[in-house]
N, C-alpha and C positions, 0 to 999 in steps of 0.2 A: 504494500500500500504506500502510494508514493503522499509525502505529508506536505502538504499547499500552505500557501502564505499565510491565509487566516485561518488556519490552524496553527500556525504557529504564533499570529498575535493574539490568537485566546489563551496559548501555552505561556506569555508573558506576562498575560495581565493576575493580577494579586490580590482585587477589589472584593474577595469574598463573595462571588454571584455564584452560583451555578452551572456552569457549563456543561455540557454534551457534547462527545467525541461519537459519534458511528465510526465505526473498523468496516472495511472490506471483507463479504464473506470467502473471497478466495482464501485458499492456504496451497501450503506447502504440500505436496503427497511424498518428499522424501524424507528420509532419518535425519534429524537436527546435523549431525556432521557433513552430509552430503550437501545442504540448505546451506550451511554457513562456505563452503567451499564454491559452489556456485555462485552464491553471490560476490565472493570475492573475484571472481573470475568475470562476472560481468564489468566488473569496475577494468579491467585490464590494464593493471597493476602487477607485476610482476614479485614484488616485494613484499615481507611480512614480517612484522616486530609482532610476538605473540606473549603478550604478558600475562602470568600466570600460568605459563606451558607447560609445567610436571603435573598437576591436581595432586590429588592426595598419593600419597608416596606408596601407597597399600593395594594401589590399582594400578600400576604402573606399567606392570610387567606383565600381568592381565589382557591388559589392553593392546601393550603389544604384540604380544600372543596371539589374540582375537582380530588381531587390523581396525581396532578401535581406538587409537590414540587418535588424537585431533591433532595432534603435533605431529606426528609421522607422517600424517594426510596431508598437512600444507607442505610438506618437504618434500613428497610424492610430486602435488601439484602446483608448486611455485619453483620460481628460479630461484629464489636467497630465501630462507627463514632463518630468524633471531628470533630465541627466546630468555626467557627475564623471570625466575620465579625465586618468593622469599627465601622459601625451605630449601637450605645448602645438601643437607641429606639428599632429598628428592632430583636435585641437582644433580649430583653426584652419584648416584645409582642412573637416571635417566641418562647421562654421558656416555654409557657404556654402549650406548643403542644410536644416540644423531650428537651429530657434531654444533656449535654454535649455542650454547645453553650457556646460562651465567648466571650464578646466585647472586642475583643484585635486588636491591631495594627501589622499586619507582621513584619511590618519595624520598630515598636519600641520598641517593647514587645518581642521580641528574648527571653531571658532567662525564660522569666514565659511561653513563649509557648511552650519552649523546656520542661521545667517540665512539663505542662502537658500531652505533648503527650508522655512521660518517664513513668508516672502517670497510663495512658491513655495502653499503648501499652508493656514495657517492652524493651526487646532489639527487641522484633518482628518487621519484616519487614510490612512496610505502604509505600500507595501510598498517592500522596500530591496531589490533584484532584483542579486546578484554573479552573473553566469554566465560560467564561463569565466576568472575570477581568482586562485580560488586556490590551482591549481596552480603559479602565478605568484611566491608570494610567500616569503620567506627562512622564515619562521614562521606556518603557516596558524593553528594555535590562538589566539598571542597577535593575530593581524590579526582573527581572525573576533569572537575576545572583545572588542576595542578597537569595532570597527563595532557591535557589540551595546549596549555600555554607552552610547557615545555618539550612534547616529542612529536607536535603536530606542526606542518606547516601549511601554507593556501593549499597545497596542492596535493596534501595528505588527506586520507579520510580515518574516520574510527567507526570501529564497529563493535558492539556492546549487545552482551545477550543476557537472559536474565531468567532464570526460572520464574512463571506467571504464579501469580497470588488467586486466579480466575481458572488455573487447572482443575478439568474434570473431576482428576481422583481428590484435588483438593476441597471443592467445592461439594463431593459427594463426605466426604468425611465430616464437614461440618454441618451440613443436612442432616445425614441419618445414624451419625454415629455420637457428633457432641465433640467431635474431637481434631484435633490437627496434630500432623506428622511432619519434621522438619529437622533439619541436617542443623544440630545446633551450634556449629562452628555461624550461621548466615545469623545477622544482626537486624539486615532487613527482606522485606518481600518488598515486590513490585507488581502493579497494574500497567497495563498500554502505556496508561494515560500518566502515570507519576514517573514511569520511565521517560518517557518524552519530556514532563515536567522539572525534573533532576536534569537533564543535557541541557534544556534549555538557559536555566539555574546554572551551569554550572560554562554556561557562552559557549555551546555547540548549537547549531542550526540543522535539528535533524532532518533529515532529507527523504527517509525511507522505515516502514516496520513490518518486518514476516511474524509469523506465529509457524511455530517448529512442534515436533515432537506431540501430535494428536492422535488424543484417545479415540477407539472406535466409535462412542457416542458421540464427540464431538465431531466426527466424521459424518456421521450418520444425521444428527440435527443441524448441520452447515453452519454449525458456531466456533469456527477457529479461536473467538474469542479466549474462549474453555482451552486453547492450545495449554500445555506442561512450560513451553517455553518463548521466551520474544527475544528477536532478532530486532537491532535499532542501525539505523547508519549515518554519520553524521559527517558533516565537510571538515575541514582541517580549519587552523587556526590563521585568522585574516591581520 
């Protein structure tokens, strides 16, 4: 769903009204990895700084295993990929599998990340791919805003994906059962619409949103809304 002007000055405004967003009932029919690889492919970009590249260090090898890492898949399908994760462990076990990994910190390693992705890329344009991060973090607006001013340029784009607060199996747990399931490492949940509202927040101009990884009912009742997971994409830093 491509995101129009005034949708984006109702994402700015602050005045306490009420707003309504309608989503696009199209969705995605592939597996959230496949989703996020395409679309990077359409941008045709060759380049990808992936932060947050190992996940948790206990799935790793798993995934490997399985041809389910997200990080193997952009090195499959890209010409360069860098990646940037806190956990030096996970670092370091994933090393032994793709080259270009680095236990660096976003937020505190600014200058040695910019060299390498200088290193890494030249003046060529890259896309800065968080998936999965920021429900993670104490302050998504002030994280997303810091990642924009500093690894984003005009001609860079970012792309952010978010487990939905409006999944099926989520929305069926609090219906019929009284209750919510949740990876208690995440701080926050996200809607379409507060994902769009945190980019906005945080001086990205989002450009595009998919809904990934649907359940067969929301298959079934053409409500991607209900997707598990959203896909955001935003332009680089002006």
């Amino acid at each position: 769903m491509k995101i129009d002007q005034d949708l984006i000055k109702e994402l700015q405004t602050d005045d306490g009204h009420m707003g309504e967003v309608t989503y696009d009932p199209g969705y995605q029919k592939l597996p959230r990895r496949e989703v996020i690889i395409n679309e990077l492919k359409k941008m045709n970009i060759k380049n990808v700084v992936h932060i947050g590249c190992c996940g948790h260090l206990k799935n790793i090898k798993k995934q490997i295993e399985n041809k389910t890492s997200l990080h193997m898949l952009l090195i499959q399908n890209f010409e360069k990929v860098i990646g940037f994760d806190i956990n030096r462990e996970a670092v370091q076990f994933f090393s032994k599998y793709a080259e270009n990994i680095y236990a660096r910190d976003v937020l505190e390693n600014r200058d040695e990340i910019l060299s390498i992705i200088h290193d890494s890329f030249g003046e060529e344009p890259y896309v800065v791919l968080i998936p999965e991060v920021l429900e993670h973090t104490p302050n998504p607006v002030a994280f997303l805003e810091y990642i924009h001013k500093s690894y984003c340029r005009a001609e860079d784009k970012i792309v952010i994906t978010v487990p939905n607060a409006y999944g099926f199996g989520r929305i069926c747990d609090a219906l019929f059962h009284n209750k919510e399931c949740m990876n208690m490492d995440h701080k926050y949940t996200f809607t379409p619409t507060t994902l769009l509202k945190v980019m906005v927040e945080a001086g990205i101009t989002p450009k595009e949103l998919q809904f990934m990884d649907l359940y067969k009912y929301s298959k079934l009742f053409k409500k991607p809304i209900c997707a598990n997971t959203i896909l955001a994409i935003g332009d680089g830093c002006n």
